[in-house]
C-alpha positions as CSV (number, residue, x, y, z in Angstrom):
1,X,11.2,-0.5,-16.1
2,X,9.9,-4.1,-15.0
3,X,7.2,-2.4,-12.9
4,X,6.2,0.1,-15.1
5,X,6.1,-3.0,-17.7
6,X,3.9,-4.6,-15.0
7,X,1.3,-2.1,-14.2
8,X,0.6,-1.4,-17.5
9,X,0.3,-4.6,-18.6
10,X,-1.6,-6.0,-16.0
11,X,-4.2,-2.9,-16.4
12,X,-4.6,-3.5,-20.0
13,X,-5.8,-6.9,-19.2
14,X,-8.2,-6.2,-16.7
15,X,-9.8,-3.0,-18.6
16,X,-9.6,-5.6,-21.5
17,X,-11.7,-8.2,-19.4
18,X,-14.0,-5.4,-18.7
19,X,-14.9,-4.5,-22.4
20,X,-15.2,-7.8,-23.4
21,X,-17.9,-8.7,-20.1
22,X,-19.6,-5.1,-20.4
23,X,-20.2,-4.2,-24.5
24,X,-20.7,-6.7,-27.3
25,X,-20.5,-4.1,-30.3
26,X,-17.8,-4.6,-32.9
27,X,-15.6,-1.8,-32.0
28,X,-15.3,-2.8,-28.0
29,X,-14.9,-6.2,-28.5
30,X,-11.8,-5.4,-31.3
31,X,-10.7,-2.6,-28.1
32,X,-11.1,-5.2,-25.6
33,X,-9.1,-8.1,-27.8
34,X,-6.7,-5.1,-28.5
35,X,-5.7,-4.5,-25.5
36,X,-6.1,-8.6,-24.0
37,X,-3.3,-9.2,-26.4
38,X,-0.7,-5.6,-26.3
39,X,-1.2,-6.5,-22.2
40,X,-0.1,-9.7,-22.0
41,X,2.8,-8.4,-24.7
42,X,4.1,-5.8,-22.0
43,X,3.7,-8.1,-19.2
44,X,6.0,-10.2,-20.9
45,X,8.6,-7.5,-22.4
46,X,8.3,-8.9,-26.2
47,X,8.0,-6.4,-29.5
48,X,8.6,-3.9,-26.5
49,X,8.8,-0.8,-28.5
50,X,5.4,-1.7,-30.7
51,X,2.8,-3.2,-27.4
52,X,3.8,0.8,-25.9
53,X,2.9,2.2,-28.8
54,X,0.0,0.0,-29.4
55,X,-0.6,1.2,-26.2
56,X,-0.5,5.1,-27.4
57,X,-3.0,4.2,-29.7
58,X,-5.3,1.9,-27.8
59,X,-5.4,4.6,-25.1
60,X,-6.1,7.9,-27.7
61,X,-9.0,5.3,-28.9
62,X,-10.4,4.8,-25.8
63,X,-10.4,8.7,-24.9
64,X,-11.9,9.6,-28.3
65,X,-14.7,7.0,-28.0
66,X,-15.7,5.8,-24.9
67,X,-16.2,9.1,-23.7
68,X,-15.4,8.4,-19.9
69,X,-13.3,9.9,-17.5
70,X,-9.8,10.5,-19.3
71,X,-8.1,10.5,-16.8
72,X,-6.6,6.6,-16.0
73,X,-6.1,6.7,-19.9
74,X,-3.8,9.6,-20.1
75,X,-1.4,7.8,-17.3
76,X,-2.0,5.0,-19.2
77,X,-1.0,6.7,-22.5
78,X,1.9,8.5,-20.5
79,X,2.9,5.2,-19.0
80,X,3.3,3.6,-23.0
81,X,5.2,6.4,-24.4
82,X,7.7,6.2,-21.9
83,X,8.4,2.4,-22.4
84,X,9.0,3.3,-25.5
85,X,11.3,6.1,-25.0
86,X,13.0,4.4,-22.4
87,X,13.1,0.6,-23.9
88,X,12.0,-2.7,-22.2
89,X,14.5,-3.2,-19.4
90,X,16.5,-5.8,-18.1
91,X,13.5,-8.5,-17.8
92,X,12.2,-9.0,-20.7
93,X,12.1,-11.4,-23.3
94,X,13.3,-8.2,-26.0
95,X,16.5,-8.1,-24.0
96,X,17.3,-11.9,-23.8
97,X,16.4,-12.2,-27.1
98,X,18.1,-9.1,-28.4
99,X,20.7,-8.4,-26.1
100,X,21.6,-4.4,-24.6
101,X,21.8,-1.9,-27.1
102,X,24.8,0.3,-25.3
103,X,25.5,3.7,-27.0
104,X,28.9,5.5,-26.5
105,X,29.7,8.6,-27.0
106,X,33.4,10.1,-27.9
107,X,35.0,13.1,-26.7
């Protein structure tokens, strides 16, 4: 989960960067803050379930209105909703701070 975690986070940053160097219009520089900040929250593994679906969102944004190749975005997107699904993993700040959620099930 730690490298999922990682790759997403660390491509949220740079595509962050990237909006904030290339466009100065209102709406890419609140994308490129967006997705500065949810990056560094996955890279990080804090409010684990929200910075994925931040993420979800961030991504179906920047499909609808950049109007680019989809393609990095949809892994992107993909890569979000599972961290959500699945839950921040063992390194992360969630889990120190919140311990392991453990779920039994009875016969």
């Amino acid at each position: 989960m730690f490298l999922i975690r990682l790759a997403a986070g660390a491509s949220l940053i740079l595509d962050g960067m990237t909006i904030l160097h290339a466009d100065h219009s209102a709406p890419a520089v609140l994308l490129g803050w967006l997705a500065l900040g949810d990056g560094a929250l996955l890279l990080v593994g804090l409010w684990t379930p929200f910075a994925g679906s931040l993420l979800v969102v961030l991504t179906a944004w920047d499909i609808l209105f950049r109007h680019y190749t989809p393609y990095p975005s949809v892994l992107l997107g993909s890569m979000g909703a599972a961290i959500v699904l699945i839950g921040p993993g063992a390194l992360s700040i969630d889990a120190w701070l919140f311990g392991w959620k453990k779920i039994e099930l009875e016969n």
